[in-house]
C-alpha positions in Angstrom: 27.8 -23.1 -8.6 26.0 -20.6 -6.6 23.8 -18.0 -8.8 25.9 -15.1 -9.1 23.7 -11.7 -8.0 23.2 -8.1 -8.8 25.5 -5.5 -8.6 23.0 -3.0 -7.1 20.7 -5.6 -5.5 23.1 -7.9 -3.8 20.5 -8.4 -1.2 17.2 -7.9 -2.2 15.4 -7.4 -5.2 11.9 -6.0 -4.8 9.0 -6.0 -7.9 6.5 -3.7 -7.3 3.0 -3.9 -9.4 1.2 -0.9 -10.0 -1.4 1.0 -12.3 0.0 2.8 -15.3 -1.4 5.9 -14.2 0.1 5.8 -10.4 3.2 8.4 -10.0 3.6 7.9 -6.3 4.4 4.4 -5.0 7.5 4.3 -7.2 9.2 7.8 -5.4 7.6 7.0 -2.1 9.3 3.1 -2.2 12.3 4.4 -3.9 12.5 6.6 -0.8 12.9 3.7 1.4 16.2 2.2 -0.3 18.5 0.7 1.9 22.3 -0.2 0.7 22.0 -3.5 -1.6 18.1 -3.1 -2.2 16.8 -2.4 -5.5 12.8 -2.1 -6.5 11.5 -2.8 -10.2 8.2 -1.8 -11.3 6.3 -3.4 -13.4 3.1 -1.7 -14.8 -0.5 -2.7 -15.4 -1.8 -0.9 -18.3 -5.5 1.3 -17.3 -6.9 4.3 -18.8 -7.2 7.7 -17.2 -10.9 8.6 -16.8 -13.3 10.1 -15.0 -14.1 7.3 -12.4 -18.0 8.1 -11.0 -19.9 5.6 -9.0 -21.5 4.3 -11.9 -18.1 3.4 -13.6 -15.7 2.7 -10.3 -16.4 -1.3 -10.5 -15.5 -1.3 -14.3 -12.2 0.7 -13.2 -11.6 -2.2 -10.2 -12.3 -4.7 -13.0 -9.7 -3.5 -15.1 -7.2 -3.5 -12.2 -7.6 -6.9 -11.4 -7.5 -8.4 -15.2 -4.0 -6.5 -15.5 -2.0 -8.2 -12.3 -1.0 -11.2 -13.5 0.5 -9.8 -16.9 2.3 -7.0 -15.2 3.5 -9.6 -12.3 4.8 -12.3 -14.8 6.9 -9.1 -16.6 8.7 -7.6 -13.5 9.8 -11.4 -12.3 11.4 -11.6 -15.5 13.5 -9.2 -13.3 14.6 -11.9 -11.0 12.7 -10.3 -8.2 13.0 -12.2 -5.1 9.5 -10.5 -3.5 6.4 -8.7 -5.2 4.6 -5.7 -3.8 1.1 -5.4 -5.2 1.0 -1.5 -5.3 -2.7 -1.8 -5.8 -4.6 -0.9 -3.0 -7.9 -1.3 -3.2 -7.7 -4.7 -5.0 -5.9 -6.2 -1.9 -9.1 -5.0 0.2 -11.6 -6.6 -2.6 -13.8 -9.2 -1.5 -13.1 -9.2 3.0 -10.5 -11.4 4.2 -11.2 -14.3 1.8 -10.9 -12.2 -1.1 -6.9 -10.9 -0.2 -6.2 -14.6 0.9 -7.4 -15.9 -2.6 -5.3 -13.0 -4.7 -2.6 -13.0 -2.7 -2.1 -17.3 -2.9 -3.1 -17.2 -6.7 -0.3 -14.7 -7.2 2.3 -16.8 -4.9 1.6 -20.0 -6.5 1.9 -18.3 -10.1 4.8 -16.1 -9.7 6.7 -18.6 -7.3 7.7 -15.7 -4.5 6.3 -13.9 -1.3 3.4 -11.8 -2.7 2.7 -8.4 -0.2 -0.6 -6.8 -0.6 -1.4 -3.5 1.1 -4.4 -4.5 3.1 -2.3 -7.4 4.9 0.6 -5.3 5.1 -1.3 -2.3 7.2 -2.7 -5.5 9.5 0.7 -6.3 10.4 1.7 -3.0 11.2 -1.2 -2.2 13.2 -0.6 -5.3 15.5 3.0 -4.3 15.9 1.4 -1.2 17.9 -1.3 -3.1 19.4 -3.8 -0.5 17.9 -7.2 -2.1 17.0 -9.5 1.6 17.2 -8.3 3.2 13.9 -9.5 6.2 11.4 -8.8 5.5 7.6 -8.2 8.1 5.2 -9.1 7.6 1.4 -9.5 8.0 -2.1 -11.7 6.4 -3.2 -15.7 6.2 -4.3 -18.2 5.1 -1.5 -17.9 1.6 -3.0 -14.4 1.6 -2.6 -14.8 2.5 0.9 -17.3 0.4 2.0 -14.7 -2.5 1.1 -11.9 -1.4 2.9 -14.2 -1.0 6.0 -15.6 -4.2 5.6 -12.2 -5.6 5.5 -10.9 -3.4 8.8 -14.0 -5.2 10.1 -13.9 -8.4 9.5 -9.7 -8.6 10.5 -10.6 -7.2 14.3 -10.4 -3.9 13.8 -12.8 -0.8 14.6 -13.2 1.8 12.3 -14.1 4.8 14.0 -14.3 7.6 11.4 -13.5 7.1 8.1 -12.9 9.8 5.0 -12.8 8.7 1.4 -11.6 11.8 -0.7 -14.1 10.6 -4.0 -10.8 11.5 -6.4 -12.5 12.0 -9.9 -9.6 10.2 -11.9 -7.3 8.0 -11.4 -4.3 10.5 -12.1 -6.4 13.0 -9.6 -5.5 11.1 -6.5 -1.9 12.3 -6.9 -2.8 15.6 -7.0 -4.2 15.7 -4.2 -1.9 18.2 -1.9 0.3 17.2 1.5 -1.7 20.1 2.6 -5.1 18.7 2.2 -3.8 15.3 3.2 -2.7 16.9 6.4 -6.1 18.5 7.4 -7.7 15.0 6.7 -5.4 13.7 9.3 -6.3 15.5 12.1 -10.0 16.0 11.4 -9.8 11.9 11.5 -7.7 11.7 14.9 -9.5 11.8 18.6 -9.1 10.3 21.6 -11.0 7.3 20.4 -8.3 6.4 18.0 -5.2 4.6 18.6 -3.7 4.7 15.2 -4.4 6.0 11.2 -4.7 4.4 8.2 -3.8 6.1 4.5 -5.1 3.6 1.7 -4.9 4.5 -2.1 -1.4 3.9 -3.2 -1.7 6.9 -5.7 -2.1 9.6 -2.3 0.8 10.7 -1.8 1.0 9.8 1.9 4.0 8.9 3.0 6.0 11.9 4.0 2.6 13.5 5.4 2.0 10.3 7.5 5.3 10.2 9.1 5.4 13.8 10.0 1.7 13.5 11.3 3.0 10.7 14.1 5.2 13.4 15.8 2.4 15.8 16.3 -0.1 13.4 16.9 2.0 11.5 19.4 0.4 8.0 17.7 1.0 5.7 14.7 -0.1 7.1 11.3 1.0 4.4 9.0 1.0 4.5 4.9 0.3 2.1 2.7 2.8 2.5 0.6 5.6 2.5 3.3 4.0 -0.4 5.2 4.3 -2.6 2.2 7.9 -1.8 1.8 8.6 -2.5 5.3 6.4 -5.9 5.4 8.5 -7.1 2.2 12.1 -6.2 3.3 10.9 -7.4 6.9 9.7 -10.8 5.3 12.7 -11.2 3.1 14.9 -10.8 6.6 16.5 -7.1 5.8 15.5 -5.8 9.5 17.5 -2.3 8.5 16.5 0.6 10.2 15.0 4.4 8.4 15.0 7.0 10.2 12.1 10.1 9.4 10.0 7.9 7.3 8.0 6.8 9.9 7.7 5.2 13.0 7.2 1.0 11.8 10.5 1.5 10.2 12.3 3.1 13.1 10.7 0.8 16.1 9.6 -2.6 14.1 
């Protein structure tokens, strides 16, 4: 006997990890629901505080010890792919690092594991882009390991911004407005597509509008995931006005 299936999620289901404190990835994935798609967040627990540079590797630290627990709670879902909505964990540690968290995940959970950082690779080769700007939220720390990631994968980093968000609840307050300017101060010539990391900035509308007046791919982390784990699971769907990896890829 075949195992009978959702109502709603008849052909995907979708878990999606995140911190406690994050408000965004849930609308901005919910966003991107196709018919017969469902996602189902499971949280890790984190406290909201003033993150310094002093006090941003015990807030990292705290990230990571939480995965697994809130991973083993959404499968209990029956969730047939997992998004880590956990940004710059999935940047942690170069290449290596993602590899190793994303094949200790797979091996425990016992389905396709998508971390940001991997996710934004794909994308970025599906445009052929290798000279890209990064917007972000975090600390110098944090930023010095996503560029060291962009690095070490191929790609050039040619101006970066990290927005050095006091809290972990202040990163999605950060207005579309401000998001916006941060765009095109990053774009130039020199730059074939951007890059919005911190799963918490609320991105993903801004990012899609940006392409048209930019006239170049401005991709989202939390939309890139989504569109790496239905394009993995084989739902090849297009959606239109929430970018341009969902409209041409």
């Amino acid at each position: 006997m075949s195992e009978a299936v959702d109502t709603l999620g008849y052909r995907l289901k979708v878990g999606v990890v995140v911190p406690s404190t994050n408000t965004t990835v849930q609308p901005e994935t919910d966003a991107l629901r196709l018919p017969g798609v469902t996602y189902h967040v499971g949280r890790i627990p984190i406290t909201e505080r003033k993150i310094t540079t002093d006090t941003f590797l015990d807030h990292v630290a705290a990230m990571r010890a939480g995965i697994e627990k809130a991973s083993d709670e959404v499968l209990t879902a029956g969730v047939q792919a997992l998004i880590q909505g956990v940004a710059l964990e999935c940047f942690w540690g170069g290449l290596a690092g993602s590899a190793d968290l994303r094949k200790r995940l797979e091996d425990r959970c016992g389905v396709p594991v998508v971390l940001g950082s991997e996710a934004v690779r794909a994308g970025l080769e599906a445009f052929g882009a290798r000279r890209i700007a990064v917007l972000t939220p975090h600390m110098p720390k944090g930023d010095e390991e996503v560029r060291a990631w962009f690095t070490e994968a191929g790609f050039e980093v040619m101006r970066m911004s990290g927005l050095c968000c006091e809290s972990p609840r202040a990163i999605a307050q950060v207005p579309e407005a401000r998001i916006r300017a941060e765009l095109r101060a990053l774009d130039g010539d020199d730059v074939e597509a951007l890059v919005q990391v911190g799963t918490n900035l609320a991105g993903g509308a801004v990012c899609a509008e940006a392409e048209r007046w930019l006239g170049k791919p401005a991709l989202s982390i939390n939309t890139i995931s989504a569109w790496a784990a239905l394009r993995g699971a084989g739902v090849t769907d297009r959606i239109a006005g929430r970018g341009r990896i969902f409209e041409e890829h």
